[in-house]
C-alpha positions as CSV (number, residue, x, y, z in Angstrom):
1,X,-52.5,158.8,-15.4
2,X,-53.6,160.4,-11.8
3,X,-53.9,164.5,-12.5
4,X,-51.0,165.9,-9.9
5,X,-48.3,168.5,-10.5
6,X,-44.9,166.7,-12.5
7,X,-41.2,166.0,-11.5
8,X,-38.1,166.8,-13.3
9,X,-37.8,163.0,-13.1
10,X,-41.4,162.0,-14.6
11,X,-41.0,159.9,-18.0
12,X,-42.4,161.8,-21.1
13,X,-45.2,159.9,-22.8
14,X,-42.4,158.9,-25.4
15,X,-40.2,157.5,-23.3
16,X,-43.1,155.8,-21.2
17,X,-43.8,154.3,-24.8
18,X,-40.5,152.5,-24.7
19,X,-40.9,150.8,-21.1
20,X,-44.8,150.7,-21.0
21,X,-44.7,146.9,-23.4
22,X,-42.3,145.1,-21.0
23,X,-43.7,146.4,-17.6
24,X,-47.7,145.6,-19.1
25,X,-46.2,142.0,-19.9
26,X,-44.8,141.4,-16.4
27,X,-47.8,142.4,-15.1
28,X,-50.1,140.7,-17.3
29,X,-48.2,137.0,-16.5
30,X,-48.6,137.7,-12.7
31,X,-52.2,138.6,-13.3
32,X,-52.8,135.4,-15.5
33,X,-51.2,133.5,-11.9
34,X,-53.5,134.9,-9.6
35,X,-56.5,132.7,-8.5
36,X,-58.6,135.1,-9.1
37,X,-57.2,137.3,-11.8
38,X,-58.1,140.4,-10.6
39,X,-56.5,143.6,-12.0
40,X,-54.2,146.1,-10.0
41,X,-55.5,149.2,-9.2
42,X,-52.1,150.7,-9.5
43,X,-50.8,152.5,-12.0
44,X,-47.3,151.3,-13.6
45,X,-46.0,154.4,-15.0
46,X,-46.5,156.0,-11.4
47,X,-44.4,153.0,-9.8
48,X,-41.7,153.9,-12.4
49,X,-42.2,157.4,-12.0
50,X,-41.5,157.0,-8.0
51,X,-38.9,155.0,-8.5
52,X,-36.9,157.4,-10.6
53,X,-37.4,159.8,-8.4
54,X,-36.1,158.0,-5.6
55,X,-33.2,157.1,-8.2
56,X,-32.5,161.1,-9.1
57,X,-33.0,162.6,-5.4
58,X,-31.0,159.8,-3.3
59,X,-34.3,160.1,-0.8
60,X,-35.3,156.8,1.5
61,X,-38.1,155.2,0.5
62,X,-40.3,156.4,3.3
63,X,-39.7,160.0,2.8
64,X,-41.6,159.3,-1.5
65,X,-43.7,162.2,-1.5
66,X,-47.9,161.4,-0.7
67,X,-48.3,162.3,-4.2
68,X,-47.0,159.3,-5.5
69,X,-48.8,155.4,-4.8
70,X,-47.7,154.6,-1.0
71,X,-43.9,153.8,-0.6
72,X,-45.1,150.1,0.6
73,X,-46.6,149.5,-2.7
74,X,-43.8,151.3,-4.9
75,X,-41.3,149.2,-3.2
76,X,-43.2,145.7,-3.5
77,X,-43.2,146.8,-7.5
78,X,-39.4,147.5,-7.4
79,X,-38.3,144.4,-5.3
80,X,-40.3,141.9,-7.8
81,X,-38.8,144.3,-10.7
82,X,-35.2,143.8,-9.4
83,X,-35.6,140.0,-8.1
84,X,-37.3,138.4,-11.4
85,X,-34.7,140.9,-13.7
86,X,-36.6,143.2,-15.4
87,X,-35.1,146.2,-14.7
88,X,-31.6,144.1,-16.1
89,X,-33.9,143.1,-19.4
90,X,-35.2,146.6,-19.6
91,X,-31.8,148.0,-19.5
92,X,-30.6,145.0,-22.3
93,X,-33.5,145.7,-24.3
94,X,-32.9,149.9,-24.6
95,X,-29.7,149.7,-24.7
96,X,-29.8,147.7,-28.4
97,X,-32.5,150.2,-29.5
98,X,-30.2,153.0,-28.5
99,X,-27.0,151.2,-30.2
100,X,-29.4,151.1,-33.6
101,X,-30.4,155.0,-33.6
102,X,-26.6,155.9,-33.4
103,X,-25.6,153.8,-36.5
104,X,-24.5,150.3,-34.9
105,X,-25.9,147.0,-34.6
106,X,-28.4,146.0,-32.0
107,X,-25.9,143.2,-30.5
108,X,-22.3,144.7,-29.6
109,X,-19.0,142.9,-30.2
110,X,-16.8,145.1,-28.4
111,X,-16.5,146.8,-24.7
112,X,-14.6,147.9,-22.1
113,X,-14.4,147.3,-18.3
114,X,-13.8,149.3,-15.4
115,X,-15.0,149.5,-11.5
116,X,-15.2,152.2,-8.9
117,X,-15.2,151.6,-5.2
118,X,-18.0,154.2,-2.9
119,X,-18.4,154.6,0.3
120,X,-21.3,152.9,2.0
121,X,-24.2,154.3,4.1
122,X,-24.7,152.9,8.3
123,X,-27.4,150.5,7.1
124,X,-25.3,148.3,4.7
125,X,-24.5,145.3,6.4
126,X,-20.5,144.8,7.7
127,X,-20.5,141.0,5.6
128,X,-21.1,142.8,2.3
129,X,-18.8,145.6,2.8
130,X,-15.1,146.2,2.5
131,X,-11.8,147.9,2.0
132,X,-10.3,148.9,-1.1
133,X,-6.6,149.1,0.2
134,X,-5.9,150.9,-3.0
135,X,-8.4,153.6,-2.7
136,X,-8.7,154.0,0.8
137,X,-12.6,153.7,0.6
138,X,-14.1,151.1,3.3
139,X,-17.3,150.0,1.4
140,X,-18.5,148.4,-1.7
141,X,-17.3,148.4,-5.6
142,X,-19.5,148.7,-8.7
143,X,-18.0,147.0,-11.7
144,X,-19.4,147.8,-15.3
145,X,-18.7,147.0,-18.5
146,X,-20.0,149.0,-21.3
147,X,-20.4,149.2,-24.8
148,X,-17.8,151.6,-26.9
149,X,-20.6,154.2,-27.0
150,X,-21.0,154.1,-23.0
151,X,-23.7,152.4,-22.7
152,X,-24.3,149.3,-19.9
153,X,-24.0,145.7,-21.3
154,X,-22.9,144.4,-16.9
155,X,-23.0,145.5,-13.6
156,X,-21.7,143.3,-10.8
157,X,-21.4,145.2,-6.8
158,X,-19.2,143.1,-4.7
159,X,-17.7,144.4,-1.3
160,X,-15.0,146.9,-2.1
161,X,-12.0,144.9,-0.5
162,X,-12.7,141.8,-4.2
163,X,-10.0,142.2,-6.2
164,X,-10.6,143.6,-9.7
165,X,-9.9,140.3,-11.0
166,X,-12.7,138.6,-9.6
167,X,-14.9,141.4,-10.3
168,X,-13.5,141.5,-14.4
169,X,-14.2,137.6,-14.5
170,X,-17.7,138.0,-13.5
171,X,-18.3,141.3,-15.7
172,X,-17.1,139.1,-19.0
173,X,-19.4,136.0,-17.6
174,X,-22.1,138.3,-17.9
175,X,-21.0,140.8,-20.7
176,X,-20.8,137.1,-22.8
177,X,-23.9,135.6,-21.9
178,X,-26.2,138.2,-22.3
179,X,-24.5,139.8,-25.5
180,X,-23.1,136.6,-27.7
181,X,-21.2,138.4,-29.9
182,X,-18.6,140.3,-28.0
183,X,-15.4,139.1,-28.7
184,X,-13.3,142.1,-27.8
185,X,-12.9,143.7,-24.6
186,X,-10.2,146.9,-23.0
187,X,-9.6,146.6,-19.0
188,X,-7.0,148.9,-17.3
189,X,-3.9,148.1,-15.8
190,X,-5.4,146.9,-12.4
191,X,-6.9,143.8,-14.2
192,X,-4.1,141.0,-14.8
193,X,-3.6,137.5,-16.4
194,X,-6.6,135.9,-14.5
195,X,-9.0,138.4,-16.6
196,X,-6.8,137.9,-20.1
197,X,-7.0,133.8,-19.3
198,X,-10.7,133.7,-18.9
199,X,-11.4,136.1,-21.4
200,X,-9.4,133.5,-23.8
201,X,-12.4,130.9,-22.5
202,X,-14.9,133.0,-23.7
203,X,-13.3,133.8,-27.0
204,X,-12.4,137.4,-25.8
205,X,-9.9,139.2,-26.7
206,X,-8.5,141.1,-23.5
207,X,-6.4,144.4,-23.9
208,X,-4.7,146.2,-21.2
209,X,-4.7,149.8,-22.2
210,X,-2.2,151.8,-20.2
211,X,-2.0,155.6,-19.4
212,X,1.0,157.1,-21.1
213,X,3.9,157.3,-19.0
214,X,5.7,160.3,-20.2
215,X,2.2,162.5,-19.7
216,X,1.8,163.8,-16.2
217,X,-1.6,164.8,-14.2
218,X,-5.0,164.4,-16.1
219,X,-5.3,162.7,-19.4
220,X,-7.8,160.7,-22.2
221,X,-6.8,157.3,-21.8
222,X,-7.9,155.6,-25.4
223,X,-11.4,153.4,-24.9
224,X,-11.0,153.5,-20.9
225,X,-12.3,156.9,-21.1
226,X,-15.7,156.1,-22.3
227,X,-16.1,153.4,-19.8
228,X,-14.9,156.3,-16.9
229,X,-17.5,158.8,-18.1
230,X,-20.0,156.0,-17.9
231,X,-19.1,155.6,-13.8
232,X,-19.7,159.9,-13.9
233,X,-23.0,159.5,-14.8
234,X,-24.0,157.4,-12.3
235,X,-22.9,159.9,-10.1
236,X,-25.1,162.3,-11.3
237,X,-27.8,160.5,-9.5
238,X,-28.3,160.9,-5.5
239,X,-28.8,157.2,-4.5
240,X,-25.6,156.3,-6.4
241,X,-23.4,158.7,-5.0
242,X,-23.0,156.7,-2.1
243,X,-24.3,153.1,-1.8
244,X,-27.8,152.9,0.6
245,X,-29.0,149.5,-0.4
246,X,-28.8,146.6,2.1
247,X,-28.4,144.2,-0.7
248,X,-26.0,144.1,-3.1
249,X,-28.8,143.2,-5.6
250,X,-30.7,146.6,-4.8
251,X,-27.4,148.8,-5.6
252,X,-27.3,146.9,-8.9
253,X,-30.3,147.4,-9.7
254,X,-30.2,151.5,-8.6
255,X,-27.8,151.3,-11.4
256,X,-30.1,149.4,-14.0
257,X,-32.6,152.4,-13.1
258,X,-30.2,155.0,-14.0
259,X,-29.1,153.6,-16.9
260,X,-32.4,152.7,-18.0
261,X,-33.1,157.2,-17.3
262,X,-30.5,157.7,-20.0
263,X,-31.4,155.4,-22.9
264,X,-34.7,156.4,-22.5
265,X,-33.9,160.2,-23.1
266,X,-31.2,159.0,-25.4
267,X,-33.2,157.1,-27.9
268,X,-35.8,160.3,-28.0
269,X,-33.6,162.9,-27.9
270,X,-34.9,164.5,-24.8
271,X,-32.6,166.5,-22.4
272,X,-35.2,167.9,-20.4
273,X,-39.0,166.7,-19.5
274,X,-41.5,167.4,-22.3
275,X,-43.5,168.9,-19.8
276,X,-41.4,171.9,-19.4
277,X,-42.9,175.2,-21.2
278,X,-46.1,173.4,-21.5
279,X,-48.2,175.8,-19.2
């Protein structure tokens, strides 16, 4: 790895260990298409490293610091990463390896939906934005469905003015055919019959779990709230805050990256960078 001083956002060598097998892969089967099989002089774990840090500080791509590989090059690496679903099978893949350290199964059965509409940045183009009339928020909506630890099974970013419905239907489409097993899900109230009906299709079970009417202001809403804190910690990271990408397959994949941040430090129990305290 090139000598240069570390971000908060670098990946340990541990949790490099965990993405190193499936980005070395990729690379190898685009190598082994290439006429002449010549390596890359680039290093992965610097792409990744750039891209998380683009992830964490919200920046533009242009303004990548010179200390990383040129932004060209880190943004060819992400673009084939997001287009031929990698980052998506990374996520998968670390998100079953962090269901087995807590106790559980690799394969879920269970999970819960939610969505949350953001404002948009002047570069998103007009046809894949919207208004959630709800909300008030003209822009685009992220729906996820997680596991019942919090962790990302589905992502699906539509404009903001697609009804929940839609957005539920396509979230149990892909919760189902990437994870088999699930056969139970929890939606709030802003999900109706058209989510329960197609769930039934896919052999899921779809409960609407209400707040509690008699309790007024702020309170834990039972299973939703895991899903809610999920949608907090994307907002923890810059480029999610608001949505920057010109495709809607760029803001789901700035969500794969994030999630992809937190089962890394999740499965090695690291809050902070190793690096820190080392000099």
């Amino acid at each position: 790895m090139t000598e240069r001083k570390p971000y908060p956002s670098d990946l340990s060598d541990a949790r490099w260990a965990l993405i190193e097998p499936t980005l070395t892969a990729w690379r190898q089967a685009r190598l082994d298409r290439r006429p002449t099989g010549q390596p890359a002089s680039v290093e992965l774990r610097e792409i990744f490293n750039a891209i998380l840090y683009i992830n964490r500080t919200g920046i533009a791509w242009k303004y990548l610091p010179h200390d990383f590989p040129s932004y060209n090059t880190v943004y060819a690496y992400y673009a084939a990463w997001r287009d031929e679903g990698i980052l998506a099978q990374l996520n998968y893949e670390l998100t079953g390896l962090a269901r087995v350290k807590e106790g559980r199964k690799a394969e879920p059965t269970a999970c819960v939906i939610d969505t949350q509409s953001v404002k948009t940045s002047t570069n998103v183009p007009l046809t894949s934005q919207g208004t959630d009339a709800g909300k008030k928020i003209v822009g685009r909506k992220r729906g996820i469905a997680t596991d019942t630890l919090g962790l990302i099974l589905a992502v699906v970013v539509t404009a903001a003015s697609l009804s929940d419905n839609a957005i539920g239907i396509r979230l149990l489409d892909e919760a189902k055919d990437t994870h088999p097993a699930i056969s139970k899900t929890w939606v709030d109230t802003g999900f109706k019959n058209a989510v329960i009906e197609h769930g039934a299709k896919l052999d899921i079970d779809v409960e609407v779990v209400s707040r509690k009417a008699e309790t007024r202001g702020f309170h834990v809403v039972k299973r939703r709230w895991v899903v809610e804190r999920s949608l907090g910690w994307l907002m923890l990271y810059r480029r999610l805050t608001r949505d920057y990408e010109t495709l809607p397959a760029s803001s789901q994949a700035m969500i794969h990256i994030a999630s992809i941040n937190n089962l890394t430090k999740r499965i090695t129990d690291e809050s902070t960078p190793t690096w820190r305290g080392t000099y």
